[in-house]
N, C-alpha and C positions, 0 to 999 in steps of 0.2 A: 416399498418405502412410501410413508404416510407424503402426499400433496409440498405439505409444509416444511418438511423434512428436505424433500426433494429440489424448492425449492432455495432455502437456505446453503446446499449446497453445488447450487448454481450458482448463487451470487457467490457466496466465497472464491469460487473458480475465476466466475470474471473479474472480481478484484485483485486477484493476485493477478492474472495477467494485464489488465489494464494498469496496475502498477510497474509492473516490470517493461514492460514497453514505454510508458511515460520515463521511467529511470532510465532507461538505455537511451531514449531518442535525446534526453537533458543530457544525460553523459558526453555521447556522440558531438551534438549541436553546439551545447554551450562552451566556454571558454573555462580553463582553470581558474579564473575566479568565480565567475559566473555558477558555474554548476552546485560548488558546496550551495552557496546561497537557496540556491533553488531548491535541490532536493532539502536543507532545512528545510524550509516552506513547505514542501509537497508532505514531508514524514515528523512533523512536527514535536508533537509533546517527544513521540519514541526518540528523535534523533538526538535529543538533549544527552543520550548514554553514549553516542558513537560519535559526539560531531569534533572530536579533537583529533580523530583519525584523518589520513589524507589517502586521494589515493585510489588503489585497488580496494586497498580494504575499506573505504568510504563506502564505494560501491556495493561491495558486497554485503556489509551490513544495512547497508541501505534496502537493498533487492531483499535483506532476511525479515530482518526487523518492518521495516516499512510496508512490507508484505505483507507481513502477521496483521500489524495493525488494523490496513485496507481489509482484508479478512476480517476482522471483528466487525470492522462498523458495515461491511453490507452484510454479512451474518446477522446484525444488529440490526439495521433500518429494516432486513427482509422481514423478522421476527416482527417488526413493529408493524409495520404497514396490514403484514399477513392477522397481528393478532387485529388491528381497528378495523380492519375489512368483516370482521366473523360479524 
């Protein structure tokens, strides 16, 4: 697997998990109001499809979708940073 390759899918890795632990610890911490609030804020544009749900399933679309997201954009900055570095 080429450098950049390899990279890219590092970061994917740590952004899904550094999302999913952010979502759990919000889950966990915050209060039933507090939490929607938050994770909007954390999973932004995506959350505008799931944010009339309550719940478990807030949750878990949260931990899918908001995942996916975190995934692109350090997939994304990796690609970026890695192509101005050449």
């Amino acid at each position: 697997m080429r450098p950049a390759r390899r990279a890219m899918v590092v970061a994917v890795a740590v952004g899904v998990v550094l999302h999913t632990f952010t979502v759990l610890w919000v889950w966990h911490a915050w209060g039933y109001f507090g939490r929607g609030n938050v994770l909007a804020w954390l999973d932004f544009p995506v959350c505008l499809a799931y944010l009339q749900l309550e719940g478990r399933p807030l949750l878990l679309w949260s931990l899918a979708a908001g995942g996916l997201q975190w995934a692109a954009i350090a997939a994304g900055l990796t690609w970026l940073v890695g192509r101005s570095v050449r």
